[in-house]
VONUDO-675886 format. One record per residue (C-alpha): residue number from 1; residue in three letters; x, y, z. Coordinates in pm, 1 decimal. Layout:
<pts>
+-----+-----+----------+----------+----------+
!   k !   r !       px !       py !       pz !
+-----+-----+----------+----------+----------+
! NUM ! ala !        X !        Y !        Z !
...
+-----+-----+----------+----------+----------+
</pts>
This chain:
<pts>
+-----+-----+----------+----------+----------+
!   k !   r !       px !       py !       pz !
+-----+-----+----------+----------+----------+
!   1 ! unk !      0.0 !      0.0 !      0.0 !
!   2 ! unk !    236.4 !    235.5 !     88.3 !
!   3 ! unk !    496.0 !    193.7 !   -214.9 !
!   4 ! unk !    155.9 !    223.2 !   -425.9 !
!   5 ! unk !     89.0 !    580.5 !   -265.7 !
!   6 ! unk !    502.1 !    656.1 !   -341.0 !
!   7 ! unk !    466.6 !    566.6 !   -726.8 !
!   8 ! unk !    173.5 !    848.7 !   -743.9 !
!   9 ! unk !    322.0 !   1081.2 !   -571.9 !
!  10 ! unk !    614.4 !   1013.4 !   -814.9 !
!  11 ! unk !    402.7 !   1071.8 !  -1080.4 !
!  12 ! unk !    202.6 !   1370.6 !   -982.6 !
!  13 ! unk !    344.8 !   1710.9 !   -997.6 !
!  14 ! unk !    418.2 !   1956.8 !   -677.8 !
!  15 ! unk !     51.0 !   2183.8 !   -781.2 !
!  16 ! unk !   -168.2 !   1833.3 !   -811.6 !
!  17 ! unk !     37.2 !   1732.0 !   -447.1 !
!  18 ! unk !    -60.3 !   2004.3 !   -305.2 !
!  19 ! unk !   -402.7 !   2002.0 !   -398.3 !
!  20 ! unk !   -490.3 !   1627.6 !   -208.9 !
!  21 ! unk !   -486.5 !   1745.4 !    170.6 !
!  22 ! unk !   -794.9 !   2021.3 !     58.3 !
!  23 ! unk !   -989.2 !   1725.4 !   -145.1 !
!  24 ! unk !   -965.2 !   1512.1 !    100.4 !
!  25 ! unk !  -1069.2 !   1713.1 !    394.5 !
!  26 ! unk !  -1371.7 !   1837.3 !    129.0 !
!  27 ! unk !  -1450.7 !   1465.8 !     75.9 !
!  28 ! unk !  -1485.9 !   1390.5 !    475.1 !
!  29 ! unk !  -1703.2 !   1727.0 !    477.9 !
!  30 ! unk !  -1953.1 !   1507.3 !    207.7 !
!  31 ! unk !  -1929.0 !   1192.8 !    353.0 !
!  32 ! unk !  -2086.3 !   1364.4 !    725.1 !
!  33 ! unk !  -2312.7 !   1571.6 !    534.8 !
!  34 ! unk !  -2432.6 !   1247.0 !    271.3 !
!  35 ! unk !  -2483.1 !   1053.0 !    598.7 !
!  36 ! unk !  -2644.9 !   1330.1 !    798.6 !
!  37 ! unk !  -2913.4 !   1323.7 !    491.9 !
!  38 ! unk !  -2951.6 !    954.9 !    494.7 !
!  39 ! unk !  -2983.3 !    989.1 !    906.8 !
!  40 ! unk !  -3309.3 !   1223.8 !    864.2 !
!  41 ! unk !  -3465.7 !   1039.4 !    621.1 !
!  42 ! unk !  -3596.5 !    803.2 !    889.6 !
!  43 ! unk !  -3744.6 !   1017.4 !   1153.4 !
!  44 ! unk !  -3922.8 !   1194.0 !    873.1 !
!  45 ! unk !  -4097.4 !    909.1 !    728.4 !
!  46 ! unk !  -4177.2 !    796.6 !   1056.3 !
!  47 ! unk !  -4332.5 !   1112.3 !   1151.5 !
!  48 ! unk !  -4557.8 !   1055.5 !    838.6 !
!  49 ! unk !  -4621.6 !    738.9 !    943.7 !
!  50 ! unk !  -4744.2 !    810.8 !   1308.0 !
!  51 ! unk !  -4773.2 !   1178.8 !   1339.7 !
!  52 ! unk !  -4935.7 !   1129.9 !   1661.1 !
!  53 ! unk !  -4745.4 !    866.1 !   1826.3 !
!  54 ! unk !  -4530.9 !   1091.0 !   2013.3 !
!  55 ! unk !  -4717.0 !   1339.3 !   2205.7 !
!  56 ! unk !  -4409.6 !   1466.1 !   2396.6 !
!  57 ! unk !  -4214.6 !   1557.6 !   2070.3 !
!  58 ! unk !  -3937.0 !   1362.4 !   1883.8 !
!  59 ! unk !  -3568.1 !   1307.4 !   1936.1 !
!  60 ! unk !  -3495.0 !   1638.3 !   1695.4 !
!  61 ! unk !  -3720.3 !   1829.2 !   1919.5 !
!  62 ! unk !  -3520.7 !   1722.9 !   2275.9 !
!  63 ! unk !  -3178.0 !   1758.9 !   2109.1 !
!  64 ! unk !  -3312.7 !   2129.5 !   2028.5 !
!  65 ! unk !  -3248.4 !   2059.0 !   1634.9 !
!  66 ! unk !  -3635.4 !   2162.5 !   1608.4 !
!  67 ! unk !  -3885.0 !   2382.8 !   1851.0 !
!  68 ! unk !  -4171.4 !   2229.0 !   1968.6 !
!  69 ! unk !  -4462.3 !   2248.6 !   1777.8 !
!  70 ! unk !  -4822.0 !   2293.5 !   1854.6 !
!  71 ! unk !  -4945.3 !   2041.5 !   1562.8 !
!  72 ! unk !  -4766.0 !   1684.4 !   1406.8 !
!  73 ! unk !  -4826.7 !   1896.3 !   1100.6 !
!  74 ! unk !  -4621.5 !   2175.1 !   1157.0 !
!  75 ! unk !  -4369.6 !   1945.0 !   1290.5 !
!  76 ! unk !  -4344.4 !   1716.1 !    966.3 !
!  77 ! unk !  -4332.7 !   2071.5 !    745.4 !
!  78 ! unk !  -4019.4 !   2136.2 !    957.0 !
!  79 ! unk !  -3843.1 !   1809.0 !    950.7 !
!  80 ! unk !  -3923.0 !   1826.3 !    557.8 !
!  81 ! unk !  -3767.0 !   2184.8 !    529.7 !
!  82 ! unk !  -3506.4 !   2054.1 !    726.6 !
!  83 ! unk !  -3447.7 !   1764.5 !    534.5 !
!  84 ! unk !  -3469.3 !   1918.7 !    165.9 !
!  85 ! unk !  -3233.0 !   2178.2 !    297.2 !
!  86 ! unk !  -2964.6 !   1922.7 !    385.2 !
!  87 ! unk !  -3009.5 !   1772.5 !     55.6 !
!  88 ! unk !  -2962.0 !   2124.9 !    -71.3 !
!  89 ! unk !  -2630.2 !   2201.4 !     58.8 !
!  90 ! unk !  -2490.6 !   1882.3 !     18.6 !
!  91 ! unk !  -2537.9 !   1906.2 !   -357.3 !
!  92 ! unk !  -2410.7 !   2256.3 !   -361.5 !
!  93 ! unk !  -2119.5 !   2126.1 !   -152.3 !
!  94 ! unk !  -2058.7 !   1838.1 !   -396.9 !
!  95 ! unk !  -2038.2 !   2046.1 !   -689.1 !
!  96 ! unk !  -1820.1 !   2299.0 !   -558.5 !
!  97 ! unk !  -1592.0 !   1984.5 !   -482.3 !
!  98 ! unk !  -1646.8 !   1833.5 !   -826.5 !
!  99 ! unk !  -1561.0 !   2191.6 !   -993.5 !
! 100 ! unk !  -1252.9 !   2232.0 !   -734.3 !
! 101 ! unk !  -1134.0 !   1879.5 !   -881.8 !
! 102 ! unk !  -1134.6 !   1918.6 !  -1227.1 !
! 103 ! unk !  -1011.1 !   2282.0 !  -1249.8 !
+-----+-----+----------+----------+----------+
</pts>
């Protein structure tokens, strides 16, 4: 493994070195914020599911990541906001690491 990461660093030149610690660091950033996504995806659909099975308010509403809400369907609107957000700026994030990568 390691004589395989000494033959590319042979081959690549000091700019492309010097470019891998940034990528790398960017590509952790994605992997937290693709997981993140995948996390919420869950405790939205099971909201839908039983929007009144938990009178005293989810785990994103005692962590503080949401208020408390008055209605189940305020509280799904939020977690769906929430949720399509995430998605949002993980995309954004991926293409800014996609156009950083191929510049």
């Amino acid at each position: 493994m390691i004589k395989i990461i000494q033959k590319t660093l042979r081959v690549l030149t000091r700019r492309e070195k010097s470019r891998i610690p940034p990528l790398l660091l960017m590509m952790l950033v994605s992997a937290a914020l693709e997981a993140l996504g995948v996390t919420l995806v869950i405790p939205v659909v099971s909201r839908i599911l039983s929007p009144a099975g938990d009178a005293g308010g989810g785990l994103q509403t005692r962590i503080g990541l949401l208020p408390p809400f008055p209605g189940a369907g305020q509280e799904i609107s939020a977690m769906l906001v929430l949720l399509i957000a995430v998605f949002v700026v993980k995309n954004l994030f991926l293409q800014l690491q996609t156009y950083l990568q191929y510049r």
